[in-house]
C-alpha positions as CSV (number, residue, x, y, z in Angstrom):
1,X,-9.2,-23.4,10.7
2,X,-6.9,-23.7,13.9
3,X,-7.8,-20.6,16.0
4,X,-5.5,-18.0,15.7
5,X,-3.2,-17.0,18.8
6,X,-3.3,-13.8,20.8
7,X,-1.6,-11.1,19.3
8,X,1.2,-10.2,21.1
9,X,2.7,-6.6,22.0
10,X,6.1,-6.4,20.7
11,X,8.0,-3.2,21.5
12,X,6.8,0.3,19.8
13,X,3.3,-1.5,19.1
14,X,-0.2,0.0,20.8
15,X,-2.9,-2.8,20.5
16,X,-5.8,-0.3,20.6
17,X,-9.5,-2.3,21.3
18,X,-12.2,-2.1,19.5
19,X,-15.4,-0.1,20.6
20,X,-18.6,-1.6,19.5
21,X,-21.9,0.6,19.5
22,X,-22.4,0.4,23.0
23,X,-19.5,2.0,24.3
24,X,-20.0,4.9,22.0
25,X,-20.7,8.4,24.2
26,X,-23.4,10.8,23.4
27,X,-20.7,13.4,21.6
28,X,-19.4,10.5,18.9
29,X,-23.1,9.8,18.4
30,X,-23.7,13.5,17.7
31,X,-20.5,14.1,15.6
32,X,-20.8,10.4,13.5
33,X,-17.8,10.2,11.1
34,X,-18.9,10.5,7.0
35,X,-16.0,7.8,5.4
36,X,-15.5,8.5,1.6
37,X,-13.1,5.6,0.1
38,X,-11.2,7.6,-3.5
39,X,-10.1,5.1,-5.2
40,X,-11.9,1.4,-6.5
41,X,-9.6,-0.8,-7.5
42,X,-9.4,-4.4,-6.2
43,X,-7.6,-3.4,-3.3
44,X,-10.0,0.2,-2.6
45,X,-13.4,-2.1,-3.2
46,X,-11.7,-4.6,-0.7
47,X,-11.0,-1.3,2.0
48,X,-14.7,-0.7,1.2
49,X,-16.3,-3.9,1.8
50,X,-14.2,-3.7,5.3
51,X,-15.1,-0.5,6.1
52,X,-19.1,-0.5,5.4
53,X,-19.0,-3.5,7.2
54,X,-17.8,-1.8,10.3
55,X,-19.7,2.0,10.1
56,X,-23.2,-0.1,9.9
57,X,-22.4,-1.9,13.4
58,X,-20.8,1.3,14.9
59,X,-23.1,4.2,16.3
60,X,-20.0,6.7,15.6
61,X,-20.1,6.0,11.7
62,X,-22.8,7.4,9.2
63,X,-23.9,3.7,7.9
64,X,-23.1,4.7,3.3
65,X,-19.6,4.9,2.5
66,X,-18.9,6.7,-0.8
67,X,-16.5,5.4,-2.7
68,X,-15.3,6.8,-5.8
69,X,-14.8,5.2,-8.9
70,X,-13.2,6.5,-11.9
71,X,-15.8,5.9,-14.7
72,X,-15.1,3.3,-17.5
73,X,-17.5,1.8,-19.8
74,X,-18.0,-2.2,-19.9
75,X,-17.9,-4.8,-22.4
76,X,-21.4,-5.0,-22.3
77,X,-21.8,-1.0,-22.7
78,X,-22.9,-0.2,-18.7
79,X,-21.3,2.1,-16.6
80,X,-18.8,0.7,-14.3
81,X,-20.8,2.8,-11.1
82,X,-24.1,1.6,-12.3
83,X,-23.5,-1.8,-12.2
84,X,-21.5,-1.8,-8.6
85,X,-24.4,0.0,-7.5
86,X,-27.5,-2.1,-9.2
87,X,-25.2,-5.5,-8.2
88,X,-23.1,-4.3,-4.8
89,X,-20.1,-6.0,-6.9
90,X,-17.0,-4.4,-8.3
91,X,-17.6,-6.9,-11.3
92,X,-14.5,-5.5,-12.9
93,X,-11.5,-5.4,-10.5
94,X,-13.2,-7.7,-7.4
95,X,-15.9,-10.7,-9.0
96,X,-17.6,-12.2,-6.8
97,X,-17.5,-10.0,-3.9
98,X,-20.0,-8.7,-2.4
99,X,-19.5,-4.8,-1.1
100,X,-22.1,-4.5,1.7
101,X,-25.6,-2.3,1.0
102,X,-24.3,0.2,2.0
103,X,-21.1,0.8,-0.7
104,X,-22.4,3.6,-3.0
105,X,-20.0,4.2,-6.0
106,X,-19.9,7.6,-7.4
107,X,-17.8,8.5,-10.4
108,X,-17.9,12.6,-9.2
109,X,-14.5,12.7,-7.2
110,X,-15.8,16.6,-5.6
111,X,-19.5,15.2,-5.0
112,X,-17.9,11.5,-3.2
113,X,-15.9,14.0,-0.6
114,X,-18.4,16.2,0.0
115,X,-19.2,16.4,3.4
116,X,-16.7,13.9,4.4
117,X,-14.9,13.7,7.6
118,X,-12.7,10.7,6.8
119,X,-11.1,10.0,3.4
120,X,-9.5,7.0,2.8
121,X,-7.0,7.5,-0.6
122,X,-6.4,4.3,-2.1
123,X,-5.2,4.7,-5.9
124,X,-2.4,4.0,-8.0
125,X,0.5,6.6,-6.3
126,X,1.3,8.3,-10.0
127,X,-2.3,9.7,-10.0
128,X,-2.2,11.3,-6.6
129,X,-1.0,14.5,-7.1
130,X,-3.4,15.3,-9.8
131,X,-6.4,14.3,-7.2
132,X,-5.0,16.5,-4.6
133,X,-4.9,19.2,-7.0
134,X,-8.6,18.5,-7.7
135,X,-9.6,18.3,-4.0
136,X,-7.7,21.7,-3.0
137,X,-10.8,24.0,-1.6
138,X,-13.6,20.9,-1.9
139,X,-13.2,19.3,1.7
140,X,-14.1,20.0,4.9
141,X,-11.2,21.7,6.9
142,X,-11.3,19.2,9.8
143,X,-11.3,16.2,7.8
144,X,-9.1,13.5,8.6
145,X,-7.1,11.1,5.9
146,X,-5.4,7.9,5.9
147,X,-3.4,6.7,2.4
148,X,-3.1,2.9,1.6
149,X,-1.2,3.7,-1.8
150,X,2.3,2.5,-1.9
151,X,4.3,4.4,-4.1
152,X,6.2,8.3,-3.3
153,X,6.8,10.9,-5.4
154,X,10.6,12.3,-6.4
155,X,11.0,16.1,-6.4
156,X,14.0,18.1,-6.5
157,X,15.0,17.9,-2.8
158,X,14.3,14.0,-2.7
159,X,11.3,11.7,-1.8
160,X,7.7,12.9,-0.5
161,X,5.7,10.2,1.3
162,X,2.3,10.3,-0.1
163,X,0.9,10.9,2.9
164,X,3.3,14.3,3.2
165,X,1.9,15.2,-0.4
166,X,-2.0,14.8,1.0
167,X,-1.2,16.6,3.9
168,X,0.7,19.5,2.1
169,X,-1.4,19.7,-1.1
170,X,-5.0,19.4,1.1
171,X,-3.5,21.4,4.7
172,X,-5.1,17.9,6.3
173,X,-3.8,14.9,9.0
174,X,-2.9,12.3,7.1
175,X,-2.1,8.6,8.6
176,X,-1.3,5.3,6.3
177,X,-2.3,1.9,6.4
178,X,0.2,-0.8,5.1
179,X,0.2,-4.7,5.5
180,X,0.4,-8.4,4.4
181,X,-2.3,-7.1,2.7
182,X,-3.1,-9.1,-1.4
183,X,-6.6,-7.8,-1.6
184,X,-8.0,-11.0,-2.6
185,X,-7.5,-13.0,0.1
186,X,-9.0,-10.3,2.0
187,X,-11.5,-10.3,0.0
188,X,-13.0,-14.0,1.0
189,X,-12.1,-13.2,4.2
190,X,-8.7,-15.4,5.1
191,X,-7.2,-13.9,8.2
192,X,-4.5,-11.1,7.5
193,X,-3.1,-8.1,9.7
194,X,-1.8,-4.4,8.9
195,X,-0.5,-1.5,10.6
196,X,-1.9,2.0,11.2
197,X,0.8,4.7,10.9
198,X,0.1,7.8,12.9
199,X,2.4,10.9,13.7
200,X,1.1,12.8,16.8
201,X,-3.0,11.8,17.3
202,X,-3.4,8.4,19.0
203,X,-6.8,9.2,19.2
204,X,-7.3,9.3,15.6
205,X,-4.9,6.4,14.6
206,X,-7.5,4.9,17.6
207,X,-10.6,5.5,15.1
208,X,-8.4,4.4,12.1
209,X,-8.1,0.9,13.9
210,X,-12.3,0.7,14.8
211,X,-13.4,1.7,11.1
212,X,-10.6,-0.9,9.5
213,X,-10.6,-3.8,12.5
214,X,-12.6,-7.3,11.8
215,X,-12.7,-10.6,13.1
216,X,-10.3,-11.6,9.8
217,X,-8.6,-8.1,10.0
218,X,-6.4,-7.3,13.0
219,X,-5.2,-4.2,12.8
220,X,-2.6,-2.7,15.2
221,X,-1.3,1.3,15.3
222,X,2.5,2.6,15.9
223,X,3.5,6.2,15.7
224,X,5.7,5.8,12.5
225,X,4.1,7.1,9.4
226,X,7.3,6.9,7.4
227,X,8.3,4.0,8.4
228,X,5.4,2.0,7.8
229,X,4.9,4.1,4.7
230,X,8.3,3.4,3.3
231,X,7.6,-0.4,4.0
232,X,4.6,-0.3,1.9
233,X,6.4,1.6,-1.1
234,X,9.8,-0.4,-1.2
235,X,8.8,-3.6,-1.0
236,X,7.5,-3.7,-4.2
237,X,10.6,-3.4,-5.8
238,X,12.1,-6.6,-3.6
239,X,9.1,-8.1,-5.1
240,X,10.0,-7.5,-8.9
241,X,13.5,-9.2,-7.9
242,X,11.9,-11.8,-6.0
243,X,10.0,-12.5,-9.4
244,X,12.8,-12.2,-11.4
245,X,14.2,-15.0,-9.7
246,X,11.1,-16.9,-10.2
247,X,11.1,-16.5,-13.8
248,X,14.7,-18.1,-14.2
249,X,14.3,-21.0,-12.0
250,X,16.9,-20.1,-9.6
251,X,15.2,-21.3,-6.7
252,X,14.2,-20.6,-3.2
253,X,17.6,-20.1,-1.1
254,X,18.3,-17.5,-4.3
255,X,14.8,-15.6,-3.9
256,X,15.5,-16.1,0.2
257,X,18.4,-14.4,-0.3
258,X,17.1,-11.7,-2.1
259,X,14.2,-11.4,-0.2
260,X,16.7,-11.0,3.5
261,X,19.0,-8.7,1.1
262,X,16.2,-6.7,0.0
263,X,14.7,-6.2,3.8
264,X,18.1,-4.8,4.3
265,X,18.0,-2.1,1.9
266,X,14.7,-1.6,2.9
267,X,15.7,-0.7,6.5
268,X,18.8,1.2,5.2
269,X,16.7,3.0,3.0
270,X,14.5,4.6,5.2
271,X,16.6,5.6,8.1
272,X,19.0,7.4,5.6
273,X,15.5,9.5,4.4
274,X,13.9,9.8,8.0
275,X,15.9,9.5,11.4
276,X,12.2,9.0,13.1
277,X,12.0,5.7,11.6
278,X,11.8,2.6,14.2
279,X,13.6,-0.6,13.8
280,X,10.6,-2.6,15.3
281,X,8.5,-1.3,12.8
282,X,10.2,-3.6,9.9
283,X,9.3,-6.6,12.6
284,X,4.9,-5.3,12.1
285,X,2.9,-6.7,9.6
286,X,3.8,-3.4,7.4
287,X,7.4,-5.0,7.1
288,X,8.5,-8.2,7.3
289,X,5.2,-10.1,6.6
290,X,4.6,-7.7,3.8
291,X,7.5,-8.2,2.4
292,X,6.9,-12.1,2.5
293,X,3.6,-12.1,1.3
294,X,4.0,-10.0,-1.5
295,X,7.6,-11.5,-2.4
296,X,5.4,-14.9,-2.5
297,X,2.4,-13.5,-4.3
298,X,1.9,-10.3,-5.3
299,X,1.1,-8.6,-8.6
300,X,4.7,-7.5,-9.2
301,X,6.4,-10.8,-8.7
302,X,3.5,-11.8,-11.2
303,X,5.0,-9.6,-13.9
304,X,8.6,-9.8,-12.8
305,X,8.1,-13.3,-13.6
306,X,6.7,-13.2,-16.7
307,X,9.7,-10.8,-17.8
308,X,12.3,-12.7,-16.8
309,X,10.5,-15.8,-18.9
310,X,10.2,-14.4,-21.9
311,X,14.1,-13.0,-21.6
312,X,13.4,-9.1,-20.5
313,X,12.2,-8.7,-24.3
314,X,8.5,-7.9,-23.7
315,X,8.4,-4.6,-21.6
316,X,6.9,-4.7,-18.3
317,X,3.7,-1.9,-19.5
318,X,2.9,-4.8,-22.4
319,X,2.7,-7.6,-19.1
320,X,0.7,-5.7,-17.1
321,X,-1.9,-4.5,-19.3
322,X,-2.0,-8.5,-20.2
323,X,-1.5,-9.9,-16.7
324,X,-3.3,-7.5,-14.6
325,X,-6.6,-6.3,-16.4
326,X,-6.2,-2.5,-15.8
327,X,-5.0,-3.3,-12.4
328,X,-1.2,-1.4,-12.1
329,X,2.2,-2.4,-11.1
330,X,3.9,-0.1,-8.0
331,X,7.0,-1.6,-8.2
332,X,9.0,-0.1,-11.4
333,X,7.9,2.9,-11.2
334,X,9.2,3.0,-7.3
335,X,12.3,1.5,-8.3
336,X,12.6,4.3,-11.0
337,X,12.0,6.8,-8.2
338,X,14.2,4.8,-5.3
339,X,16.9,5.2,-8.1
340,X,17.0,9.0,-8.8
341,X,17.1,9.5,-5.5
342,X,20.4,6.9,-4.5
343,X,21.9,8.5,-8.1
344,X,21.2,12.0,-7.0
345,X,22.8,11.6,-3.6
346,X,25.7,9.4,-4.6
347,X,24.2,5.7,-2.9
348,X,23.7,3.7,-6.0
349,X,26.6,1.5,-4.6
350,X,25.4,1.5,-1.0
351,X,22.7,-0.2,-2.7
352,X,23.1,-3.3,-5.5
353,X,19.7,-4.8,-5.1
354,X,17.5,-1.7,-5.8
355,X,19.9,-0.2,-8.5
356,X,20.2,-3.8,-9.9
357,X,16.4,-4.1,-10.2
358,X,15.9,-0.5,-11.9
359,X,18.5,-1.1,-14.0
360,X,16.7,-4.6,-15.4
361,X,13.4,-3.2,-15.4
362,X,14.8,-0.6,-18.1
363,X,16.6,-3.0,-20.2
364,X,20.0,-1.8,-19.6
365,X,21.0,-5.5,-17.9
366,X,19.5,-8.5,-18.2
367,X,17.1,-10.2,-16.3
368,X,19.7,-12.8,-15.1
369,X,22.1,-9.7,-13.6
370,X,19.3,-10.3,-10.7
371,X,22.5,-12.1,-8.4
372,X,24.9,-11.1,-10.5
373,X,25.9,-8.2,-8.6
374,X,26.5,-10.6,-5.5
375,X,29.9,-12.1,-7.2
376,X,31.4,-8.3,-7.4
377,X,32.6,-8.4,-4.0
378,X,33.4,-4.2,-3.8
379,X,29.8,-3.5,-4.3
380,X,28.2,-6.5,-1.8
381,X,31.0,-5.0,0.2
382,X,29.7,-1.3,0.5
383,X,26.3,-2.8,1.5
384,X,27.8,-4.8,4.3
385,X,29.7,-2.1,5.5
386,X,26.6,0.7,5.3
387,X,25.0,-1.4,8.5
388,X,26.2,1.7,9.9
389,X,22.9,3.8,8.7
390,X,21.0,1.0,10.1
């Protein structure tokens, strides 16, 4: 493997060094970090296998990170958390991949936080609020969070961030994690990069970047939560149009286009929700190369593909619980979300690409209408001229 090139700073960036055991002062020894992972899916055993790989080398860290798993039974009639602890292998949603020793899976969601002063939420985003509600008055006060879910929720006076609804629901900090991030690749330990989101605390996005960092992890912090956060979410539905493309053959220039079209919207998007947000953040891995990656790879370009093959007439619930083995899709469900939000607020125009892909997704047009709304030159028209959000 050619060695890979210094990182450089790019504008609104903080590289932020790693400390190793040594550097560690007498008050982080004294007041080590507890890290709890809720969530054990193939992208939460991944954040676990990177995680108990760095709080065994790093005096500041209790060595066991919990992470909790919600119980199924296997095939062969064992306990999902018995076998990831008797093998230190998530044999259902990572084969093959070894946790670290020091993974212990718990299926008690109020037992894996107790005592905790970092949690690390990494679960389907349509499940979050009912955890939160779970978690109210069972964690310490102090605790810090980070959230790695992309999704957001839609409420009556528009979007909440995930990270807002752990920080309202749970009175806590909470910072995100987003990246070029497909687990698996992670997994086996193929270089990748992400992007710590933090609002006020460098410090703590500074700890965030130690517990997550690796040789084959490089992880870098900017003070944008919703920006990186709203990279994360939307890019799944980009993906589902990027796979829609896939499944009719159209092409690479096509799925470039929609790919460029759908960073756009992305970028519109957010600034229109939150004036905080940075342009340079959509240039971090949280943007741009996620968008790429998961656009080339990911589980919803998967699916979007296999929908568009088979003509849009085998719903996209029926190809996931095929395609992904109790893994879940992001992207429909965000796109639904994206699109009560433009509908509510008069945008679906502003925005062909996301109100094209809902509007697929639910049947209502045909895979194929994935570039048909390019030839209708009013709406590609409103886009072009709303680069004055940007």
């Amino acid at each position: 493997m050619a060695p890979v090139p210094q990182k450089q700073q790019l504008e609104g960036e903080e590289t932020i060094p790693e400390k190793d055991s040594s550097s560690s002062n007498s008050h982080e020894v004294l007041m080590k970090s507890k890290v709890t992972v809720v969530g054990s899916g193939n992208w939460g055993s991944v954040a676990a296998k990177l995680i108990a790989s760095n709080t065994i080398k790093l005096s500041s860290f209790h060595d066991e990170v919990r992470m909790w798993v919600f119980e199924e039974t296997l095939p062969t009639g064992e306990k999902l958390t018995e076998v990831i602890n008797r093998t230190n292998e998530n044999v259902k949603y990572l084969p093959g991949i070894k946790l670290g020793k020091n993974v212990v899976a718990d299926p008690d969601l109020e037992h894996a936080v107790k005592d905790a002063s970092m949690l690390v939420f990494v679960t389907p985003h349509q499940f979050m609020e009912g955890i939160c509600r779970r978690l109210v008055g069972k964690i310490k006060g102090d605790v810090q969070a980070i959230s790695l879910i992309k999704g957001m929720e839609v409420k009556m006076e528009g979007p909440c961030m995930i990270s807002t609804l752990i920080s309202e629901k749970l009175g806590i900090n909470c910072c995100v994690l987003m990246g070029a991030n497909i687990a698996n690749e992670i997994a086996v330990e193929k270089f990748s990069e992400a992007t710590v989101g933090y609002r006020e605390d460098k410090e703590v996005a500074e700890r965030w970047v130690r517990l997550f960092s690796t040789p084959y992890f490089l992880v870098s912090a900017v003070q944008d939560v919703e920006g990186v956060e709203l990279c994360g979410t939307l890019k799944n539905v980009v993906a589902i149009g990027a796979g829609l493309v896939d499944g009719l053959e159209m092409g690479n220039n096509t799925k470039a286009a929609i790919m460029r079209i759908g960073l756009r919207e992305m970028r519109a998007f957010s600034k229109l929700m939150f004036s905080s947000v940075r342009d340079s953040t959509f240039f971090e891995s949280c943007g741009v190369a996620d968008l790429i990656t998961t656009c080339l790879g990911g589980r919803n370009r998967k699916v979007a593909e296999a929908f568009a093959k088979n003509g849009g007439k085998r719903c996209f619930d029926e190809l996931e619980a095929e395609l992904l083995q109790g893994q879940k899709l992001q992207g429909v469900s965000t796109a639904k979300e994206v699109y009560e939000v433009l509908s509510h607020r008069g945008w679906l125009e502003l925005f062909p690409l996301f109100t094209t892909v809902h509007e697929i997704c639910i049947g209502r047009l045909p895979p194929s209408a994935i570039v048909e709304y390019s030839e209708h030159t009013p709406k590609f028209s409103l886009v072009e001229g709303s680069a004055q959000y940007y």
